[in-house]
N, C-alpha and C positions, 0 to 999 in steps of 0.2 A: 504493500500500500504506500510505506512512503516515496516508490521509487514512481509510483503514479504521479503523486503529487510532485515530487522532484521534476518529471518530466511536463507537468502542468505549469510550475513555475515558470523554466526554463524558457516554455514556448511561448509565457507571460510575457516576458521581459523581451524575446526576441519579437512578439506582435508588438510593442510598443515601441521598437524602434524602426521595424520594417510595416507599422501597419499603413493601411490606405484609409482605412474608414474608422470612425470609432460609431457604437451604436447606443446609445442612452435606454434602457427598457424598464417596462414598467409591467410586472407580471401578474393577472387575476386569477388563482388556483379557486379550480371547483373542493366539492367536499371529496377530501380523497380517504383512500385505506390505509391503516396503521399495522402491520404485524409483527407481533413478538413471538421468536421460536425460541424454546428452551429445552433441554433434555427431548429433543424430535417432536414436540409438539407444540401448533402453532396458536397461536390467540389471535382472533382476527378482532381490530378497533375501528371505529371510522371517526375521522377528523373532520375540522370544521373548515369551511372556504378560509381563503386567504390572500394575502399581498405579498410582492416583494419589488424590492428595487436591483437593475442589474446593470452591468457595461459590460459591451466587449469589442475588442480590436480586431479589426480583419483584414487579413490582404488578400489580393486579388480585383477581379472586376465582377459586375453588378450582369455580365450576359455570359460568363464561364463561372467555373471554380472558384469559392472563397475558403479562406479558411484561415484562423487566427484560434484568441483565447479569451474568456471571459468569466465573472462571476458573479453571484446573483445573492442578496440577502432576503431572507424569508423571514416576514415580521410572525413571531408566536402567532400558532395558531393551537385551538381548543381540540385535547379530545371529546369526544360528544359519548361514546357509549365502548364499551368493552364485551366482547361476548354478545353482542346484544343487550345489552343491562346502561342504560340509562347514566352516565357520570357528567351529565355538563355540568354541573350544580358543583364538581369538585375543581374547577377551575383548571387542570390538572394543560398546561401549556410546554410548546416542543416550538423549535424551528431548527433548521439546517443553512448551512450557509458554502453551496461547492464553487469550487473553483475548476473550473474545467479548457479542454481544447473540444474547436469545435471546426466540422468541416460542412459545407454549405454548398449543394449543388444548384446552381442558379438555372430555369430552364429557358432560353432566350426562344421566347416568341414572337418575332419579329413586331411588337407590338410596342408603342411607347409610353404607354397610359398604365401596362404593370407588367412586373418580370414574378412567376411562378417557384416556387423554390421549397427543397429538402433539405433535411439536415441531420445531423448526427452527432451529440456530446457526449466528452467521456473524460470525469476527472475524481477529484476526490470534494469528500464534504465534512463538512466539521460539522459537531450535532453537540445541541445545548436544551435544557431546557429550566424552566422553573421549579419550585422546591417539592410542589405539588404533586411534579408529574413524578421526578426521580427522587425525592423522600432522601435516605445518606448513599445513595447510587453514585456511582462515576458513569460517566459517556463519554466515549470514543466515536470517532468518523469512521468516515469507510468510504463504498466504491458511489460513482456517482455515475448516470446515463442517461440520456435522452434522445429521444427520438420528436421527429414532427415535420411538417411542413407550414409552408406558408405563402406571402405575396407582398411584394416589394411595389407601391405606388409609384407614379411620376414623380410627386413630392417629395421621394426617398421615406414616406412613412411605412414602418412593416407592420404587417399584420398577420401573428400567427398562432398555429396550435400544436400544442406540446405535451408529449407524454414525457414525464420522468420519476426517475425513482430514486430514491435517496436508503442509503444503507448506514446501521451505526452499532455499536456496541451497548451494552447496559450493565454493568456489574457489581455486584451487591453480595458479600458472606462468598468470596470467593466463587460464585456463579455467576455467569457470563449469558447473557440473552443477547441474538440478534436482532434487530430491530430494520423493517421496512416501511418506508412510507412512499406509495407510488397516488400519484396527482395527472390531471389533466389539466392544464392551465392554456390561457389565452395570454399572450404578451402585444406588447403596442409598443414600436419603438422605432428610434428615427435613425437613419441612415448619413451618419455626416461625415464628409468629404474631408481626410487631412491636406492643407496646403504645404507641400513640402517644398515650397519655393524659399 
């Protein structure tokens, strides 16, 4: 895991100095799934919608291949039920925060009013939450992924949709739970041009 993140950093630092574009985003998470597996058995949780704020650096052009790095913070969000059993009422709050590389297949349709696009992330995420959720627990991060596509306006505004899944540790009395939380989110975010003159 940390050579993940080593290689997310790395790719950080080198979009910031070769990127083209940087993208300002603003992400809206539907209600997603929370799952904790411990000795092979899994508890499934569902969370509550959410926000986050994101950047990332990309090179390339806007009718081929982009591809750079980025990362996104997730404001707390609530779990709502465990097992099916009703907890919103314990306030019990999580968010992740990954850092990732991201490659971007742009589809050029000879069109100038919006360019079509896919994409693919993969980094590491750091995982926190309030006192509620993890009680005298430690968290650890883990792997980070996404998938989705989207559509890049005249404007340079993006408009897209995103599956990802975020991965973390839990550990408590020497036992160790995995922890998943996979989200479908919408992002909104603008496309802006570095002048490298």
């Amino acid at each position: 895991m940390k050579k993940i993140l080593g290689a997310v950093l790395v790719l950080f630092l080198c979009s910031n100095v070769y990127a083209d574009y940087f993208v300002p985003k603003l992400c809206l998470d539907f209600n997603g799934n929370f799952d904790t597996e411990v000795f092979g058995i899994t508890v499934n949780s569902d969370a509550s919608s959410g926000m986050g704020l994101g950047l990332e650096l990309l090179s390339g052009t806007k009718e081929d291949v982009m591809f750079g790095a980025g990362f996104e913070y997730q404001v707390m969000r609530k779990i709502t039920s465990i097992a099916g059993v009703d907890v919103s009422d314990q306030d019990m709050k999580f968010g992740f925060l990954p850092f990732y590389g991201t490659l971007r297949f742009n589809v050029n349709t000879q069109k100038n009013d919006l360019t079509p696009f896919f994409r693919f992330n993969l980094g590491y995420n750091a995982f926190s939450a309030n006192s509620a959720f993890k009680g005298g627990s430690s968290l650890t991060g883990g792997l980070y992924y996404a998938l989705g596509g989207g559509v890049t306006f005249k404007n340079n505004v993006n408009l897209e949709l995103l599956y990802s899944v975020c991965n973390g540790k839990e550990k408590a009395y020497g036992i160790t739970a995995d922890e998943k939380y996979s989200k479908l989110g919408v992002t909104i975010g603008v496309l802006i041009d570095i002048d490298k003159k």
